[in-house]
C-alpha positions as CSV (number, residue, x, y, z in Angstrom):
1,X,0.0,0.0,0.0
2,X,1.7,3.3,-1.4
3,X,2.3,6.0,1.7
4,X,0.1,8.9,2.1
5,X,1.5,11.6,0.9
6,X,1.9,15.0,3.7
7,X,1.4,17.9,1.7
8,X,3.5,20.4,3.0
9,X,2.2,23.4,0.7
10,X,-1.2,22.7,2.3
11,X,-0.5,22.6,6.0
12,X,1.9,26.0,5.5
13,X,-1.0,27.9,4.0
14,X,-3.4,27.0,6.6
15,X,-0.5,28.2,9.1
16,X,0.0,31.9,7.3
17,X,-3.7,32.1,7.4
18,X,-3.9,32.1,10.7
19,X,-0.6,34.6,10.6
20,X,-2.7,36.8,8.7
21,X,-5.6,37.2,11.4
22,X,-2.3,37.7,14.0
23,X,-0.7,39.7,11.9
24,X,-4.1,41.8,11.8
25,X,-4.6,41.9,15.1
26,X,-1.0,43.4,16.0
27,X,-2.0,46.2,13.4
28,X,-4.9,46.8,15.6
29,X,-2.5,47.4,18.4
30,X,0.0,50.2,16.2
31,X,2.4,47.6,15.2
32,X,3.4,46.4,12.1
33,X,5.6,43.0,11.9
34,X,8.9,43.9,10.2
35,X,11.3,41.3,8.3
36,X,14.6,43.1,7.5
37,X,16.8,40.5,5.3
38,X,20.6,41.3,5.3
39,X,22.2,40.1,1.5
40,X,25.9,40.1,0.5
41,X,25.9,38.3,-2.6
42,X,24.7,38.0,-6.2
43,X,24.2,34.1,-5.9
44,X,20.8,33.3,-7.5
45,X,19.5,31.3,-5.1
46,X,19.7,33.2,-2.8
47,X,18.0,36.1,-4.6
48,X,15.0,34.1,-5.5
49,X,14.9,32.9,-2.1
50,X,14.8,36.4,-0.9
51,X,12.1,37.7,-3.3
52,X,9.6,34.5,-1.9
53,X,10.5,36.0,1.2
54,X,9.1,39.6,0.4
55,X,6.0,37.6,-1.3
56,X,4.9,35.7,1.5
57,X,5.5,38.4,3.4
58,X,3.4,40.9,1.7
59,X,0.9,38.3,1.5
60,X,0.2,38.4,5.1
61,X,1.1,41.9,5.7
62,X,4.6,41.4,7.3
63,X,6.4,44.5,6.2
64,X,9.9,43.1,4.4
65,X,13.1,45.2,3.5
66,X,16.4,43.7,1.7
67,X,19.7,45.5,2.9
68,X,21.8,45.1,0.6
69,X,25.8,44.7,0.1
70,X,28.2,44.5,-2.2
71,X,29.6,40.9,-2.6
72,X,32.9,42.5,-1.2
73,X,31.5,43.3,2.0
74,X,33.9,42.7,4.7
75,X,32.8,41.1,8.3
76,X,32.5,44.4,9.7
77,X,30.6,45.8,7.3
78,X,27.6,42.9,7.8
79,X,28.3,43.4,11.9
80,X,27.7,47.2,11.4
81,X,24.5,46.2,9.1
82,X,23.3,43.8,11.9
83,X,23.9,46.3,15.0
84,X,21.8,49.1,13.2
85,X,18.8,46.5,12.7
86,X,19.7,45.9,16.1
87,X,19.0,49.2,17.2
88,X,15.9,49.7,14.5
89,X,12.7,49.0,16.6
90,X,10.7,49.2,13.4
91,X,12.6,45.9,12.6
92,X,11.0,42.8,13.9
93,X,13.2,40.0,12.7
94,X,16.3,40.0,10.8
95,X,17.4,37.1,8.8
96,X,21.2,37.0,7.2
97,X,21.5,35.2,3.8
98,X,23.4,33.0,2.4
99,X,25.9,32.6,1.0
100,X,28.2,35.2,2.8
101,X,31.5,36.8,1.3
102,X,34.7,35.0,1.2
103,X,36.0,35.6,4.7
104,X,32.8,36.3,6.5
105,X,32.2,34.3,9.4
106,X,28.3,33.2,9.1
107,X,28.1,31.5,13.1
108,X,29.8,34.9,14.3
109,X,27.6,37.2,12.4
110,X,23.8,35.4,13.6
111,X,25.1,35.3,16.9
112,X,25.3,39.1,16.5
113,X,21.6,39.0,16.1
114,X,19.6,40.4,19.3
115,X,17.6,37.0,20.0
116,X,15.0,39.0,20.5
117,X,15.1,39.7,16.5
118,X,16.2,36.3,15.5
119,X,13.7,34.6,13.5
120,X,15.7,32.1,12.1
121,X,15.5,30.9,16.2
122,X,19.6,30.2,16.0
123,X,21.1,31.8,18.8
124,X,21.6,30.1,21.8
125,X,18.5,31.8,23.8
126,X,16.4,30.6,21.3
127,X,17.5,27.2,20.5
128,X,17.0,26.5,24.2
129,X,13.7,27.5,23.8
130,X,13.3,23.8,22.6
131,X,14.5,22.2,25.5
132,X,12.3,24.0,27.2
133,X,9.2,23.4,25.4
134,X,6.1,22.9,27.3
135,X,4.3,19.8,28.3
136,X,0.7,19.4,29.3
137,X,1.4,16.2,30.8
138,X,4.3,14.3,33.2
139,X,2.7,10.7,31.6
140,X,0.1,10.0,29.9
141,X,-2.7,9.4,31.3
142,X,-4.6,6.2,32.2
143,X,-7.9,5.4,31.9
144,X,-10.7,6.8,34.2
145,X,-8.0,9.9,34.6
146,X,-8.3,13.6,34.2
147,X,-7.3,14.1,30.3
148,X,-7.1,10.9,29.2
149,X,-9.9,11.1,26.5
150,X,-8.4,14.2,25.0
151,X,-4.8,13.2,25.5
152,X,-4.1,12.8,21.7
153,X,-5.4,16.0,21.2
154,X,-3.8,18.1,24.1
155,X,-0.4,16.9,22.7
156,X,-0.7,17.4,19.4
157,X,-1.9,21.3,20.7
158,X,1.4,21.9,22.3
159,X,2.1,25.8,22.4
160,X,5.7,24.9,19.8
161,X,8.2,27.3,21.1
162,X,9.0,30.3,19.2
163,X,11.0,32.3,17.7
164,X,12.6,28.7,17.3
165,X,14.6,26.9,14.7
166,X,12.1,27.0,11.5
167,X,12.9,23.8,9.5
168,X,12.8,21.3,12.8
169,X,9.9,23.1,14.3
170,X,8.0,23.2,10.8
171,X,8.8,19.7,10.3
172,X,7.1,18.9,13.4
173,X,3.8,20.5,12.7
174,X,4.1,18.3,10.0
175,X,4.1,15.6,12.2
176,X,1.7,16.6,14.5
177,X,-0.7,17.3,11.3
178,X,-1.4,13.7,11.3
179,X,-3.1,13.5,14.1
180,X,-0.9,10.2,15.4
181,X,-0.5,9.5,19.5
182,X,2.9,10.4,19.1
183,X,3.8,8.8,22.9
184,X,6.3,6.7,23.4
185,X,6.9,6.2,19.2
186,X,10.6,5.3,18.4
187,X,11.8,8.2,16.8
188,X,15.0,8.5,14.6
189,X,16.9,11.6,13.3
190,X,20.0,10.9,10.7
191,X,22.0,14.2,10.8
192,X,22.7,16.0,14.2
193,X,23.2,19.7,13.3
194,X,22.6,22.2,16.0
195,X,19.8,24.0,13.4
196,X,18.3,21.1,12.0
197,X,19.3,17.6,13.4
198,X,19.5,18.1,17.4
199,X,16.4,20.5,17.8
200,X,15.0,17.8,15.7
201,X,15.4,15.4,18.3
202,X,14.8,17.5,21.5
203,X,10.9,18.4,19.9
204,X,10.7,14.8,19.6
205,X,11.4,13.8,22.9
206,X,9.0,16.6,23.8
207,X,6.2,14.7,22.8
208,X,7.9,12.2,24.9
209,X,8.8,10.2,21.3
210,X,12.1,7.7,22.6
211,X,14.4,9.3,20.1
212,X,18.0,8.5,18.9
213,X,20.3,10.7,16.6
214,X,22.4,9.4,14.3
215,X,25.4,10.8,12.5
216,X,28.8,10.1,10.5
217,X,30.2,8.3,13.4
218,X,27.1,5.6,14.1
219,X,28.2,2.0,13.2
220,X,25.1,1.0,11.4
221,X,22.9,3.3,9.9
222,X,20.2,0.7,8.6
223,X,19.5,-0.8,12.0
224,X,18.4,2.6,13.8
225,X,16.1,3.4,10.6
226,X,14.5,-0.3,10.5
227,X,13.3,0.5,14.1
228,X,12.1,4.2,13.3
229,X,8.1,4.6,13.9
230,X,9.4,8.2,13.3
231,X,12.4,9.1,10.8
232,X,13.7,12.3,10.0
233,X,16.6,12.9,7.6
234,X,18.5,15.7,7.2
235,X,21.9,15.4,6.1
236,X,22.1,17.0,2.0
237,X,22.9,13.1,1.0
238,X,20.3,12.8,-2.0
239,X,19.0,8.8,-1.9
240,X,20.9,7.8,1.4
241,X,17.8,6.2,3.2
242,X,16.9,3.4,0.8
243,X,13.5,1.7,1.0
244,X,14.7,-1.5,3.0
245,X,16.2,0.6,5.5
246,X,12.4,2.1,6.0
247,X,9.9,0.5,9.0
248,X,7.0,-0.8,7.0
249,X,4.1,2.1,8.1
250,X,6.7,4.8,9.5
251,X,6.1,8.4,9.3
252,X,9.2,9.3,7.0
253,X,10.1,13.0,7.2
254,X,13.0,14.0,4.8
255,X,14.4,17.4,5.3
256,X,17.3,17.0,3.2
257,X,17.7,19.5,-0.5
258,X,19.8,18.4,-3.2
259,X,20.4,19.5,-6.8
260,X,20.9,16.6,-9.5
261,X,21.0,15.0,-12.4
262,X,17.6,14.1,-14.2
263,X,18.2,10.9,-15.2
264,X,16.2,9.4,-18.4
265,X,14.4,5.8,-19.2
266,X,18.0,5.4,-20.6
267,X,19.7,5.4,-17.6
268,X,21.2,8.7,-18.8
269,X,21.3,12.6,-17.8
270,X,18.7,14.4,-19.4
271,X,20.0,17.6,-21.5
272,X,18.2,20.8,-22.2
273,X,18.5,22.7,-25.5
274,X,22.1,23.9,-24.3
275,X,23.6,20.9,-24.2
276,X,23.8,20.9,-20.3
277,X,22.5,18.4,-17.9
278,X,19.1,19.2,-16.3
279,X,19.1,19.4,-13.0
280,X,16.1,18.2,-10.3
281,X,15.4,18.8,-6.5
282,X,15.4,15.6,-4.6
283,X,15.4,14.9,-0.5
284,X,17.8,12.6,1.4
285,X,15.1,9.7,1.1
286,X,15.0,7.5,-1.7
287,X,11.1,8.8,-2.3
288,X,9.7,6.9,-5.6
289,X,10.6,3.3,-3.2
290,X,10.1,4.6,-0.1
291,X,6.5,5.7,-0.9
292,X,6.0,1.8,-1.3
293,X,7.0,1.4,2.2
294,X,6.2,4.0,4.4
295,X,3.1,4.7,5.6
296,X,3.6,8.2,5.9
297,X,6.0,10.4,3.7
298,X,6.9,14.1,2.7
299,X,8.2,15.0,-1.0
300,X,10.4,17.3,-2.2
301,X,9.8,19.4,-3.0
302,X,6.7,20.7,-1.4
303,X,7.3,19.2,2.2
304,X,9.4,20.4,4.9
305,X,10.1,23.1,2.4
306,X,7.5,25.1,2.4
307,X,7.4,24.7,6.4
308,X,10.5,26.4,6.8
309,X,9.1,29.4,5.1
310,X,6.1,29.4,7.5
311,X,8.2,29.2,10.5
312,X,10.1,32.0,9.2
313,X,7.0,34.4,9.2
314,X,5.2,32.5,12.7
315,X,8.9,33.6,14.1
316,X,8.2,37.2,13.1
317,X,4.7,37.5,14.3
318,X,6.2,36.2,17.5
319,X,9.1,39.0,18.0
320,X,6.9,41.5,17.3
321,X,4.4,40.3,19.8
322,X,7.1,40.2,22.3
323,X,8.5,43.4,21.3
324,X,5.5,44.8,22.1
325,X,5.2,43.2,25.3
């Protein structure tokens, strides 16, 4: 039985509707969210990204401003660009873009961001917002006791802390949008970053999931994934988990972006009119195999993806709010 697919497009536009009404309500109060993006580079990536950015934005009626430097921007340049957002209370959030000049150091400069203001949720105040997230209940309750009938739903209700790391905390609505009794599930992350991969884990055990991590150094990756009621992925490995290394009816959530090659029926790259090999988004998760297997699954694109985006913006409602007090 092929896995149902979670449409991450779907469960993001229900979550910036109900930014919207937030977003309105804030207005009603003289303040208007701000999102001030700082870009030093003339990568197009991260120009598109940064023009979905003001979309979304505008959508909603989060105000949105690109500072922009010249590729040769030195490291005190951006730290003098960051400060003055620092000291801008119009400015909301701030986000820093990458790439980054040659030179720049990226960790030094988002540390630089007031965590009040950082709505990418990666400074250490707000990371440790996730081991600190809230939990309605010290065990789950039995039956005939307070809360037990609505358990399910109490959990999956959890106030998600914020501003907080937006791809792990977006992939978790994801999970929580299935409505599962996520209590004592085996879950399993592969990749054990501090933005992606550990706060993973930590909203996991949250939901009082029994979690593992796993990373270059475990001995056999197969045998923690085979286990996995839960598995998230999210190392930039295109086809790493492979469909036998996938519990039969697991909820498989892959986090992971690559770009590469379209291959044909031939067994060959796919050109385009210029000769040049076409390239195609794919995840860390072997999907066209693993859809076969899992009973549960997010594509990409259009899963976590799209999540991210939506954290980004729920980040942004929440700094202003706490600005405001």
């Amino acid at each position: 039985m092929a896995a149902r697919i979670i449409d991450g497009d779907a469960v993001a536009a229900k979550i910036t509707s109900e930014l919207q009404r937030d977003v309105e309500a804030l207005k009603g109060r003289g303040v208007t969210p701000r999102l001030a993006a700082v870009i030093a580079t003339d990568n197009k990536g991260a120009r598109i990204y940064a023009n979905n950015q003001a979309k979304t934005c505008q959508k909603i009626g989060i105000e949105y401003s690109l500072v922009e430097l010249p590729p040769t921007s030195t490291e005190a340049d951006l730290a003098a660009a960051v400060n003055k957002l620092n000291d801008d209370r119009s400015v909301s959030g701030i986000i820093i873009q990458m790439p980054l000049p040659e030179g720049v150091n990226a960790r030094k400069l988002q540390m630089m961001v007031h965590p009040l203001k950082d709505v990418e949720g990666i400074t250490p105040a707000n990371e440790g917002r996730v081991v600190h997230a809230p939990q309605p209940f010290l065990r789950k309750p039995g039956p005939g006791d307070p809360g037990y009938d609505t358990w399910v739903e109490a959990s999956l209700n959890w106030p998600l802390p914020a501003p907080a790391p937006c791809t792990p905390t977006g992939a978790m609505m994801l999970i929580r949008s299935l409505g599962v009794d996520l209590y004592g599930k085996e879950a399993v992350v592969v990749g054990h970053s501090e933005i992606v991969g550990k706060p993973m884990g930590l909203l996991l055990v949250a939901h009082f999931c029994t979690t593992t991590w796993c990373h270059v150094a475990t001995q056999d990756l197969a045998a923690h994934t085979r286990r996995a009621d839960i598995l998230c992925v999210a190392v930039g490995k295109a086809g790493l988990i492979k469909a036998d290394m996938i519990k039969p009816g697991a909820i498989v959530i892959d986090i992971g972006i690559n770009r590469i090659k379209e291959i044909g029926a031939d067994g060959k790259p796919v050109l385009d009119e210029k000769g040049k090999a076409k390239m195609k988004t794919a995840g860390d998760v072997d999907f066209e195999k693993a859809k076969d297997v899992a009973g549960w699954i997010t594509p990409v694109p259009g899963g976590v993806g799209p999540m991210t985006v939506a954290m980004l913006l729920r980040n942004t409602v929440a700094a202003a709010r706490a600005q405001l007090g």
